[in-house]
MARGU-137358 format. One record per residue: x, y, z of N, C-alpha, C in turn; residue number from 0; residue in three letters. Coordinates in nm, 2 decimals. Atoms other than C-alpha are relative to their C-alpha. Layout:
residues N
     nc1     nc2     nc3    cac1    cac2    cac3     cc1     cc2     cc3  num  residu
       X       Y       Z       X       Y       Z       X       Y       Z  NUM     ALA
...
END
This chain:
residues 236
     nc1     nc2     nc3    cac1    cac2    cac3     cc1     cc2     cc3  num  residu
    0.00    0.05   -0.13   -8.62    9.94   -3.13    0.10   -0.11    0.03    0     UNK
   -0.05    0.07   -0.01   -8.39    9.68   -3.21   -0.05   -0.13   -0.02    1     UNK
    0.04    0.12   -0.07   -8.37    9.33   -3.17   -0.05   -0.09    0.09    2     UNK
    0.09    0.08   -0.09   -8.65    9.11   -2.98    0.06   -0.07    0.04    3     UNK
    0.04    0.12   -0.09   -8.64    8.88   -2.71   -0.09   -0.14   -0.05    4     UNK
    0.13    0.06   -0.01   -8.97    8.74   -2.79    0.04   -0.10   -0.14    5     UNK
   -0.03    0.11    0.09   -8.89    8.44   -3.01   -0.03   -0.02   -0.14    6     UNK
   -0.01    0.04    0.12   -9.12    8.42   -3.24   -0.03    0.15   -0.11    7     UNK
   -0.05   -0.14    0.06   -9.06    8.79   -3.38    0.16    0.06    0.02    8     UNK
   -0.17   -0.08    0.03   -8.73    9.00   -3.53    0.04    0.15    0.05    9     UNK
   -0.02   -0.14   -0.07   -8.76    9.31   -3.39   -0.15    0.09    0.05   10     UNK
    0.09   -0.05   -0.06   -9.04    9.54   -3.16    0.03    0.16   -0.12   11     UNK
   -0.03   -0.14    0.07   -9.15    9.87   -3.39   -0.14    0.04    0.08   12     UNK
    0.12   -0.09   -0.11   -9.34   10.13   -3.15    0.00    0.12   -0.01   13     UNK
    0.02   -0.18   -0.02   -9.43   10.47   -3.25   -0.10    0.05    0.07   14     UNK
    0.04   -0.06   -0.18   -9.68   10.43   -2.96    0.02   -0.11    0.11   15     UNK
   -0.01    0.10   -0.09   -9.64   10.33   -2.66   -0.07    0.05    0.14   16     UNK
    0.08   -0.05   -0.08   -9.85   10.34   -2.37   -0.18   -0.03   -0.03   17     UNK
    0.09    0.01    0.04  -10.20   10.40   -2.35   -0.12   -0.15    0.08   18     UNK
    0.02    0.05   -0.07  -10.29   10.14   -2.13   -0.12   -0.01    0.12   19     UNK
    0.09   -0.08   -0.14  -10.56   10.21   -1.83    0.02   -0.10    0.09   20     UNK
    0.01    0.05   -0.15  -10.49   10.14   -1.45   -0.07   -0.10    0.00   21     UNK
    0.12    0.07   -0.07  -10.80    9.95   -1.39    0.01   -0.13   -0.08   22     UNK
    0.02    0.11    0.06  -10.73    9.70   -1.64    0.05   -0.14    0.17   23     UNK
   -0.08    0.07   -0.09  -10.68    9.36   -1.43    0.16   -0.04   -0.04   24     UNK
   -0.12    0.00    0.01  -10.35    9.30   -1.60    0.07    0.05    0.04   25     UNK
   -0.15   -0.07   -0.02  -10.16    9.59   -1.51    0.09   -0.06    0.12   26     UNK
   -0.11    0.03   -0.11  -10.04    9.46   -1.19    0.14   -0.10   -0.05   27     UNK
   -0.10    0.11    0.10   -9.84    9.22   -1.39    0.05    0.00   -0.12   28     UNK
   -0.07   -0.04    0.19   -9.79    9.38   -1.74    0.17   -0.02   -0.03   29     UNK
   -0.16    0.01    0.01   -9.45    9.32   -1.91    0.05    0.12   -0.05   30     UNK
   -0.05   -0.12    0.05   -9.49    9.66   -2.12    0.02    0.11    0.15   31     UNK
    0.00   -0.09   -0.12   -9.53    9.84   -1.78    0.13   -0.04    0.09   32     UNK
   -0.13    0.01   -0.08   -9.23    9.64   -1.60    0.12    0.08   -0.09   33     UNK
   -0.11    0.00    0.08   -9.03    9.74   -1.91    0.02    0.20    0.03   34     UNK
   -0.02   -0.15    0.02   -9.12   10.13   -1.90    0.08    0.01    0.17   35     UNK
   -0.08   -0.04   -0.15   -9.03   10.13   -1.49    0.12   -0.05   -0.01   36     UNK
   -0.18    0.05   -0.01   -8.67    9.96   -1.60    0.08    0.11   -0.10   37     UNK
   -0.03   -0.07    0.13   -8.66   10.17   -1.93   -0.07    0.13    0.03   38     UNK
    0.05   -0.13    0.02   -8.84   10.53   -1.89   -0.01    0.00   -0.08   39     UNK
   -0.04   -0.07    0.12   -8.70   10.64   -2.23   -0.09   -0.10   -0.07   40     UNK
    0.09    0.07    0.10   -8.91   10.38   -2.42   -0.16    0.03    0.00   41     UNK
    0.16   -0.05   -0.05   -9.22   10.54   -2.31    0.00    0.16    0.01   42     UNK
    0.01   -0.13   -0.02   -9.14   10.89   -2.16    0.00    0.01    0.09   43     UNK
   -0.03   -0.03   -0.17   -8.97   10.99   -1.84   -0.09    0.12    0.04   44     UNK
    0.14   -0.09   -0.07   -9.26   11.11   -1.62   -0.12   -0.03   -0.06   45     UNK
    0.12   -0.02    0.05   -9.52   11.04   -1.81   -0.11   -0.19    0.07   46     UNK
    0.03    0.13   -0.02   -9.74   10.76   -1.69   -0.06   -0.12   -0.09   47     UNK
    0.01    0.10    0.12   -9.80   10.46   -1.87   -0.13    0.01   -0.07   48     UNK
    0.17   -0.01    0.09  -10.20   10.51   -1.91    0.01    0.10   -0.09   49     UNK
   -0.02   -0.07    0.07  -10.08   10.81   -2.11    0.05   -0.08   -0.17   50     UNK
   -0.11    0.06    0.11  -10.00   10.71   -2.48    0.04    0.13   -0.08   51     UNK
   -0.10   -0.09    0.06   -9.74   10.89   -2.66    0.02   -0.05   -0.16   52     UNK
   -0.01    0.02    0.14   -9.66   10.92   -3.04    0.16    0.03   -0.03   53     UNK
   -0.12   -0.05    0.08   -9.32   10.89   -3.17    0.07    0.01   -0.10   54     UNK
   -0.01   -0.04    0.11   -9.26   11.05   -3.46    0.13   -0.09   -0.08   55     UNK
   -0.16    0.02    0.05   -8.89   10.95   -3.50    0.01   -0.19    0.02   56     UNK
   -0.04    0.14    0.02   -8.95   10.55   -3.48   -0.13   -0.03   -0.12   57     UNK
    0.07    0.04    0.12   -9.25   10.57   -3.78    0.10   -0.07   -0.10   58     UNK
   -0.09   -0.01    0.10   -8.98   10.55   -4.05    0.08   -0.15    0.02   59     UNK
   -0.08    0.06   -0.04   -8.80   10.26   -3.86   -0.03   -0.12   -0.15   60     UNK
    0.00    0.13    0.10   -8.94    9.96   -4.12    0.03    0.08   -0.16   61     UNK
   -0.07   -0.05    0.08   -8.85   10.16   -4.39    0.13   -0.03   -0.05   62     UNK
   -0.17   -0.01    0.05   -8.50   10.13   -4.37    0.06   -0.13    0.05   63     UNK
   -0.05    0.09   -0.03   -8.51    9.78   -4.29   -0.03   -0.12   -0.14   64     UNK
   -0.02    0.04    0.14   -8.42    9.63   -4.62   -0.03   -0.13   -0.02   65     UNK
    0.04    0.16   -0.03   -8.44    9.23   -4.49   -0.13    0.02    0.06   66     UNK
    0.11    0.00   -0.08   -8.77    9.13   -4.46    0.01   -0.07    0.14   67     UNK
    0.01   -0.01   -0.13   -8.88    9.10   -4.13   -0.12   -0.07    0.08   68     UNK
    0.11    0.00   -0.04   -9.13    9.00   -3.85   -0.03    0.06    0.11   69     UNK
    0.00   -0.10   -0.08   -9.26    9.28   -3.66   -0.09    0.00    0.07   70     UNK
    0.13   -0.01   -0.13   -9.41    9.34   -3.32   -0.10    0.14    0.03   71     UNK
    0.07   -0.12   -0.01   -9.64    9.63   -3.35   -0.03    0.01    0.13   72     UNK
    0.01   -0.12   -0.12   -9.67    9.85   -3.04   -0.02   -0.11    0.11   73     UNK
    0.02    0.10   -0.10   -9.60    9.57   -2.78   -0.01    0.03    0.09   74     UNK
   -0.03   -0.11   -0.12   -9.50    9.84   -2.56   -0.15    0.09    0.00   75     UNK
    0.13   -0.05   -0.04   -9.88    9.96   -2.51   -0.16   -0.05   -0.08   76     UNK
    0.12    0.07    0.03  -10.21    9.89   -2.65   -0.06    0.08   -0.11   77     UNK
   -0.01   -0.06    0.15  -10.24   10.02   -3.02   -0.15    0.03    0.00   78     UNK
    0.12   -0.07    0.03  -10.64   10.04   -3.00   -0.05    0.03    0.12   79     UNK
    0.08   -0.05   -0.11  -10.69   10.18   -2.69   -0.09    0.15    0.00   80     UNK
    0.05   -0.17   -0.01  -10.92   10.49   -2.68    0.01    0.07    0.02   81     UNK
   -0.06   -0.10    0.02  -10.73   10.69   -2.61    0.12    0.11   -0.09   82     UNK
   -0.07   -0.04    0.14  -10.54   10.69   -2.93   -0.07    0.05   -0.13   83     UNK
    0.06   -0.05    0.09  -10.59   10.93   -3.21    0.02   -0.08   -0.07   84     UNK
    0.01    0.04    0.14  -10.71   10.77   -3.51    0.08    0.02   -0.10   85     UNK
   -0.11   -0.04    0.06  -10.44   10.95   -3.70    0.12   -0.05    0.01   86     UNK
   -0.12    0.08   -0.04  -10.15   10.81   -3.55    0.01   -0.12   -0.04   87     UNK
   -0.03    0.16    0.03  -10.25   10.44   -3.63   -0.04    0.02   -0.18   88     UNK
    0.04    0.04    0.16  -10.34   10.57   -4.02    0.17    0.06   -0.03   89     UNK
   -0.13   -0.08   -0.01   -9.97   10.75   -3.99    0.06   -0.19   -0.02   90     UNK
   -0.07    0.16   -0.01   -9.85   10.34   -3.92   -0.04   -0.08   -0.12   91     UNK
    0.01    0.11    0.10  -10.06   10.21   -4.17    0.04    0.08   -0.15   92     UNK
   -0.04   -0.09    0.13   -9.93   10.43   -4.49    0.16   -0.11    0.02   93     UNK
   -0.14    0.09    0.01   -9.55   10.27   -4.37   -0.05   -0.17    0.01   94     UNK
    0.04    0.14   -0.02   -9.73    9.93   -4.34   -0.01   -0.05   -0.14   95     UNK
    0.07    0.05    0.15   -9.88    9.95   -4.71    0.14    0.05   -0.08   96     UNK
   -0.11    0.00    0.09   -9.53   10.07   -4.82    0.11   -0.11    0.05   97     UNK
   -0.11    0.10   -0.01   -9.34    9.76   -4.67   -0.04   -0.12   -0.03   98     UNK
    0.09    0.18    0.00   -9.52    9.43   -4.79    0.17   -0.08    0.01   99     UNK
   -0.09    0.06   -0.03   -9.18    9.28   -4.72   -0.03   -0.03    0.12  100     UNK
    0.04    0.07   -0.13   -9.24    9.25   -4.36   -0.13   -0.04    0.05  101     UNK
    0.13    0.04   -0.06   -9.50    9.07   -4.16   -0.01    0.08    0.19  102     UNK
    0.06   -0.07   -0.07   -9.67    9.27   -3.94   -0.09   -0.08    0.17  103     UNK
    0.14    0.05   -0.13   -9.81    9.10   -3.56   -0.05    0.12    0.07  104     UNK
    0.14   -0.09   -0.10  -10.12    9.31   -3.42   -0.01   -0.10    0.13  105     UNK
    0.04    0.10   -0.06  -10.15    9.16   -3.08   -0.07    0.17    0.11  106     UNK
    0.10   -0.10   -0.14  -10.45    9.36   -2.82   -0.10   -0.04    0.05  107     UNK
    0.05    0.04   -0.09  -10.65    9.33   -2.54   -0.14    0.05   -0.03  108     UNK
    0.11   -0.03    0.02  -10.94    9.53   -2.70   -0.02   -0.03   -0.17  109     UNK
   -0.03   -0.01    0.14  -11.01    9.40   -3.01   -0.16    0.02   -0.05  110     UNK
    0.16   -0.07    0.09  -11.39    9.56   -3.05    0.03    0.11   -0.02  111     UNK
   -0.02   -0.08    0.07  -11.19    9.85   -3.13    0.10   -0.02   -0.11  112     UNK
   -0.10    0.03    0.08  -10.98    9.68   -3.39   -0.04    0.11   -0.13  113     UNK
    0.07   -0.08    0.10  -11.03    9.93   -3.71    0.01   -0.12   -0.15  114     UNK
    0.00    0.07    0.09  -11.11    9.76   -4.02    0.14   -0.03   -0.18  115     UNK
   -0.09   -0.08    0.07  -10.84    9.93   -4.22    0.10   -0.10    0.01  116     UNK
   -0.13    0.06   -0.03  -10.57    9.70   -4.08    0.00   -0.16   -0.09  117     UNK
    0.06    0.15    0.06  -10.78    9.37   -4.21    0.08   -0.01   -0.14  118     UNK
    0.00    0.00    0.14  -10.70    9.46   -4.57    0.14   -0.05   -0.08  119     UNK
   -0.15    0.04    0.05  -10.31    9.39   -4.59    0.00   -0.13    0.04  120     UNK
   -0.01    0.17    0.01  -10.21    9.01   -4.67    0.18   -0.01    0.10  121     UNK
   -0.11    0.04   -0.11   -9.87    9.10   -4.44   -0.05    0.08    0.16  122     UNK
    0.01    0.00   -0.17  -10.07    9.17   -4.12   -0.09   -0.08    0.03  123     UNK
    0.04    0.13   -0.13  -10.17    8.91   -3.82   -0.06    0.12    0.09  124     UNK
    0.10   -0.03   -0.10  -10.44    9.04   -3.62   -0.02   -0.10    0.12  125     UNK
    0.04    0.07   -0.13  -10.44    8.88   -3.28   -0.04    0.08    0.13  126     UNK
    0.02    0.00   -0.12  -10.55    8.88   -2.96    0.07   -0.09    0.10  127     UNK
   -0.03    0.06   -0.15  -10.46    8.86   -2.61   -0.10   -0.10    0.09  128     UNK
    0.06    0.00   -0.10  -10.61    8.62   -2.40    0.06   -0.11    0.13  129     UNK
   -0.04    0.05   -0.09  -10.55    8.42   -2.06   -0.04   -0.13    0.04  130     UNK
    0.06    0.12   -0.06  -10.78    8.20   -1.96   -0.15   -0.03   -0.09  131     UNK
    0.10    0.00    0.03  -11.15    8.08   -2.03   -0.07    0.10   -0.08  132     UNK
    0.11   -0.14   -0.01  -11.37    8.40   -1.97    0.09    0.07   -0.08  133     UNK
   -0.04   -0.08    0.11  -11.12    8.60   -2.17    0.01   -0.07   -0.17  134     UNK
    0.01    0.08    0.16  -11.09    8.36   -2.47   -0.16    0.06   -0.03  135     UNK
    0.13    0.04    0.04  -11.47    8.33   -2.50   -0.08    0.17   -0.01  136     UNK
    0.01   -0.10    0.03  -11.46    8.73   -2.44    0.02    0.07   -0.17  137     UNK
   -0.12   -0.09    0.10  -11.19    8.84   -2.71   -0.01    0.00   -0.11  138     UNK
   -0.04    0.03    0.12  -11.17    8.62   -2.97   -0.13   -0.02   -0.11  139     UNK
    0.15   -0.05    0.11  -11.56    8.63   -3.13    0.07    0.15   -0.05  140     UNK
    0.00   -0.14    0.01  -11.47    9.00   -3.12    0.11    0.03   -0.14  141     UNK
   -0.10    0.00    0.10  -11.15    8.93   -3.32    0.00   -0.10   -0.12  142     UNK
    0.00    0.06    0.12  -11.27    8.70   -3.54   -0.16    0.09   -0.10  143     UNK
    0.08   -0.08    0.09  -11.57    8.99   -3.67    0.03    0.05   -0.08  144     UNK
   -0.10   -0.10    0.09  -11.29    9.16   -3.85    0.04   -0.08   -0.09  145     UNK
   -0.06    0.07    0.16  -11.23    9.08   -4.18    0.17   -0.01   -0.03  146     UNK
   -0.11    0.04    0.01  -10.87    8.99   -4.19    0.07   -0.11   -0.08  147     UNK
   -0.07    0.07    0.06  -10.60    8.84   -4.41    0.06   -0.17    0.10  148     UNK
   -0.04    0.12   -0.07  -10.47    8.61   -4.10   -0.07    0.10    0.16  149     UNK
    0.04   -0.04   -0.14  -10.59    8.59   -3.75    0.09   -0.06    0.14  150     UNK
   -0.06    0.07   -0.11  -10.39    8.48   -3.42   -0.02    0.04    0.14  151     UNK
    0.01   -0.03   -0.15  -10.43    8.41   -3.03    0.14    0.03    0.02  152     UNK
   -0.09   -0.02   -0.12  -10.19    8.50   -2.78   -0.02   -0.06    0.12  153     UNK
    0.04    0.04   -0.10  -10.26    8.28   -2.47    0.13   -0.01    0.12  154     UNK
   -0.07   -0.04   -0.09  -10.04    8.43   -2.25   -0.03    0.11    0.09  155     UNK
   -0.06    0.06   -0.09   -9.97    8.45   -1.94   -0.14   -0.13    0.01  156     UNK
    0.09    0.14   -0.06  -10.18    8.10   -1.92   -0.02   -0.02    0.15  157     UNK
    0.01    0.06   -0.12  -10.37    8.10   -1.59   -0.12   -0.05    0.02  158     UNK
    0.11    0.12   -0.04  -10.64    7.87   -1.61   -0.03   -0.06   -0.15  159     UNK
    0.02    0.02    0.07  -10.74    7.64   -1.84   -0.09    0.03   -0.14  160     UNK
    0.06   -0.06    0.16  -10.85    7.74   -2.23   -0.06   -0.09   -0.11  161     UNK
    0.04    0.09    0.08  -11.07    7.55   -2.45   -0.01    0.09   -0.13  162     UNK
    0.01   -0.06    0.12  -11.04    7.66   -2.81   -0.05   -0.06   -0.16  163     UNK
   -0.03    0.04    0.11  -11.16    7.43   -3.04   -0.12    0.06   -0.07  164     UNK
    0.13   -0.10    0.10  -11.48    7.65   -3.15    0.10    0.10   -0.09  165     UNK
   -0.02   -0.12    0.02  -11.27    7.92   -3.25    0.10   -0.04   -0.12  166     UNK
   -0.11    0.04    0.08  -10.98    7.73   -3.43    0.01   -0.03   -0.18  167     UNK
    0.01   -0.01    0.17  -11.12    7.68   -3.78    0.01    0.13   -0.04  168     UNK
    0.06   -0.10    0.06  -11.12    8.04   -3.82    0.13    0.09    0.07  169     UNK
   -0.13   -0.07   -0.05  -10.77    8.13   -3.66    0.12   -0.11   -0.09  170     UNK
   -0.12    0.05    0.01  -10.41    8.07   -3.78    0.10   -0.05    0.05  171     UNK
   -0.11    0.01   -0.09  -10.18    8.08   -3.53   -0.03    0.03    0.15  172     UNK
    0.07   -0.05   -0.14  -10.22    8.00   -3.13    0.17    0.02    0.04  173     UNK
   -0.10    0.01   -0.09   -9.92    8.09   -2.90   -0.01    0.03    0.12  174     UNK
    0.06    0.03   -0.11   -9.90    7.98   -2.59    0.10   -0.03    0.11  175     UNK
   -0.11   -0.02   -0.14   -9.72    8.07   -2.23   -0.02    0.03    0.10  176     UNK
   -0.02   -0.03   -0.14   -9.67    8.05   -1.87    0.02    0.13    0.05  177     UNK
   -0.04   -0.16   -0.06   -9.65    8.37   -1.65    0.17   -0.03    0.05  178     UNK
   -0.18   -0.03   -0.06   -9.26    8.47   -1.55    0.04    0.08    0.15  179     UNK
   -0.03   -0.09   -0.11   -9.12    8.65   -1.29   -0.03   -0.10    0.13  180     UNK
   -0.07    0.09   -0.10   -9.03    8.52   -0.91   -0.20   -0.02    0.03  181     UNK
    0.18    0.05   -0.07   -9.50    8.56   -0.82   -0.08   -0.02   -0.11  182     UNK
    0.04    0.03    0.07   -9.57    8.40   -1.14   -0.10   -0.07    0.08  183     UNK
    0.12    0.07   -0.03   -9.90    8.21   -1.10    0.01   -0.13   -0.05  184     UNK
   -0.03    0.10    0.03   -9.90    7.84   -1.16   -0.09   -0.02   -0.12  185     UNK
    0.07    0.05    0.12   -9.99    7.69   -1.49    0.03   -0.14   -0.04  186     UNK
   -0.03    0.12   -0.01  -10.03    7.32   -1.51    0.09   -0.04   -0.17  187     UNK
   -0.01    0.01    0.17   -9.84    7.15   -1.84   -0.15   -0.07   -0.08  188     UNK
    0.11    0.07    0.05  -10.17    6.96   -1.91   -0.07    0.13   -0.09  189     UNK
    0.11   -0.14    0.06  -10.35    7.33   -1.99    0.05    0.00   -0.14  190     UNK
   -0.08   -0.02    0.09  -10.06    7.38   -2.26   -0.06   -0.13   -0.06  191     UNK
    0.02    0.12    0.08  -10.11    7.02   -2.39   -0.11    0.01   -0.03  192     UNK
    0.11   -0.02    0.07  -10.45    7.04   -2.42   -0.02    0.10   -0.12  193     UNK
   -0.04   -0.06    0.11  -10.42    7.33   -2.64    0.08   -0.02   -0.13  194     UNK
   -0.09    0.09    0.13  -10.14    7.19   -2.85   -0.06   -0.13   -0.05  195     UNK
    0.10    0.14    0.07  -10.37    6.87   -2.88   -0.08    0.08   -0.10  196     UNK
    0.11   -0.03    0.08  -10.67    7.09   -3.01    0.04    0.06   -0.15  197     UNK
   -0.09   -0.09    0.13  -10.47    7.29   -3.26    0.06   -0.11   -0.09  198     UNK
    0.00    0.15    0.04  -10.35    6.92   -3.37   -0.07    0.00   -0.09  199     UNK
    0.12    0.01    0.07  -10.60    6.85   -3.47   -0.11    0.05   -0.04  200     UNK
    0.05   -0.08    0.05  -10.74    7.12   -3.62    0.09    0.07   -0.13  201     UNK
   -0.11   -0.04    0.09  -10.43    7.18   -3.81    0.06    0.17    0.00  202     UNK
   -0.02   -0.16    0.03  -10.36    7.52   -3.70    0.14   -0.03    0.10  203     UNK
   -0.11    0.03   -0.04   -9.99    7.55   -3.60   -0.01    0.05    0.12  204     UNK
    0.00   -0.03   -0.09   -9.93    7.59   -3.27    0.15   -0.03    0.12  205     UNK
   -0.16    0.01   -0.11   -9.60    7.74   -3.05   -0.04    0.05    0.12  206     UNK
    0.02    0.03   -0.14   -9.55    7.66   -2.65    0.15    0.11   -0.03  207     UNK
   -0.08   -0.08   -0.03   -9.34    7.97   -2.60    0.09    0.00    0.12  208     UNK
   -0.08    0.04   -0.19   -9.25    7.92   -2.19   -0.09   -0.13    0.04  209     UNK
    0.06    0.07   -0.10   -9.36    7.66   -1.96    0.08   -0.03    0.13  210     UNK
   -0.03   -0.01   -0.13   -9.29    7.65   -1.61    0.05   -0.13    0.05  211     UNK
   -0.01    0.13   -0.03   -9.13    7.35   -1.45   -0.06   -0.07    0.10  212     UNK
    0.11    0.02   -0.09   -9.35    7.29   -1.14   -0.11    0.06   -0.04  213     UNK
    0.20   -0.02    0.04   -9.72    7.29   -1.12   -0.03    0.15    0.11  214     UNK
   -0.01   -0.13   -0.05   -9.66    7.53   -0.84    0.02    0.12   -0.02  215     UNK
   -0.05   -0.15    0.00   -9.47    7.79   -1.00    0.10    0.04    0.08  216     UNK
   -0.17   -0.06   -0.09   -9.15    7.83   -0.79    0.11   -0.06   -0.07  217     UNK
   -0.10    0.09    0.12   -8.96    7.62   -1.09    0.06    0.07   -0.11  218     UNK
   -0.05   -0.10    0.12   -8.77    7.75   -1.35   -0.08    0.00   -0.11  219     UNK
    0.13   -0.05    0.13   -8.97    7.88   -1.67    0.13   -0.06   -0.10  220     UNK
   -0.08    0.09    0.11   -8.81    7.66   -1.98   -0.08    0.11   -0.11  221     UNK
    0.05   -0.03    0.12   -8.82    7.85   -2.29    0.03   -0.06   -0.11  222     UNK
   -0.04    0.07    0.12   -8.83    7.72   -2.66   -0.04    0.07   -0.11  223     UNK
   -0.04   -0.05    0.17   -8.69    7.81   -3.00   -0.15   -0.07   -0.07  224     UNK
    0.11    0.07    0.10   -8.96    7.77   -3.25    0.04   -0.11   -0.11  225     UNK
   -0.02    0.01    0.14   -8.95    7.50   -3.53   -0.10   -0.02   -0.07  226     UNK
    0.08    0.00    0.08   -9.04    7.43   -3.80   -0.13   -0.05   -0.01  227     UNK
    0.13    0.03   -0.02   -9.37    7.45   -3.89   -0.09    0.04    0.12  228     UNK
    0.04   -0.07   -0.10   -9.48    7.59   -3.54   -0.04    0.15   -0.01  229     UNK
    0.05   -0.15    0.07   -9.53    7.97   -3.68    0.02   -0.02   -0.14  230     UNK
    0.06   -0.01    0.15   -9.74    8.01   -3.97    0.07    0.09   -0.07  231     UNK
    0.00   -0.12    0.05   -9.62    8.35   -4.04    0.21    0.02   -0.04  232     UNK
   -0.18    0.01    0.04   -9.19    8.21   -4.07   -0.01   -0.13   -0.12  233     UNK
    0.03    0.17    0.08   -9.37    7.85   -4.26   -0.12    0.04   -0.12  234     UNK
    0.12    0.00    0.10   -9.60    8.02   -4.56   -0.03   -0.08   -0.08  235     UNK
END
């Protein structure tokens, strides 16, 4: 797939993509769904995004990537959605258990279908998505039932504020970001700060990926380089 955007990963590896459902409240705003309406070919011209597709011809891709790595598993759709065959994600984990060179990020929005299978490698990060409150207090019980080597949030797009410090003894890594685009939703810096306080002092590293420069949201979105010590999974 190339080389990432997304900062704190080296390249997107997606032999699915898709799979998604309409009804979620995200899609109106999804980034894998803006990406397939600019891109087709990364998904499948015609096919709609709730569809997930299997691509045979990018399994093999970490294979032949000699420098270890840090890889975004199926960013481009939703790796445990139910509507993916079981097969397809044991097809990913055979190349997973033949590359312990790279580190592996799981990041999904359903993680009470997480399979237990994934738990068992010491180079994959099981995280979750969440946004605000009610999705934290949803997700992350769910993702921390799974027996896992490491565990990590995603708290992106941040649109309301997130308390996390129940959860934080028992997670590794939080990252944390503003919505983009021109009808981004506003996200105060205090929300972010709070977060970066609690992780503080809980000692769990914690990277501010975007933040918006008005409280409004009509301000430019400031992005930042990670350092040191900010990702567990570049600082073992």
């Amino acid at each position: 797939m190339g080389s990432s955007a997304i900062p704190y990963l080296d390249v997107l590896w997606s032999p699915i993509t898709g799979g998604c459902s309409d009804d979620m409240p995200c899609a109106p705003r999804c980034w894998a769904r803006a990406m397939h309406r600019r891109l087709p070919v990364i998904h499948g011209n015609g096919v709609p995004f709730s569809a997930p597709i299997f691509h045979p011809d990018r399994l093999g891709q970490p294979l032949r990537w000699r420098r270890s790595r840090v890889v975004g598993v199926c960013f481009l759709g939703e790796l445990f959605a139910h509507a993916i065959p079981s097969l397809w994600r044991q097809e990913m984990l055979k190349v997973v258990a033949a590359t312990p060179r790279h580190i592996y990020l799981l990041l999904t929005k359903q993680p009470q279908n997480i399979t237990r299978d994934w738990g068992i490698f010491e180079n994959v990060w099981i995280g979750t998505s969440v946004t605000d409150q009610a999705t934290a207090d949803e997700r992350i019980p769910l993702l921390l039932s799974i027996p896992a080597a490491h565990r990590w949030v995603s708290v992106e797009p941040l649109i309301g504020p997130t308390f996390l410090v129940p959860y934080l003894p028992d997670l590794n890594q939080v990252i944390v970001g503003c919505e983009s685009g021109a009808n981004r939703r506003p996200a105060p810096h205090f929300w972010a700060a709070e977060i970066s306080d609690a992780c503080r002092g809980a000692r769990v590293p914690c990277y501010i990926k975007q933040l918006s420069e008005h409280p409004n949201g009509n301000g430019e979105v400031f992005r930042f380089e990670p350092k040191p010590g900010e990702l567990a999974w570049r600082n073992p």
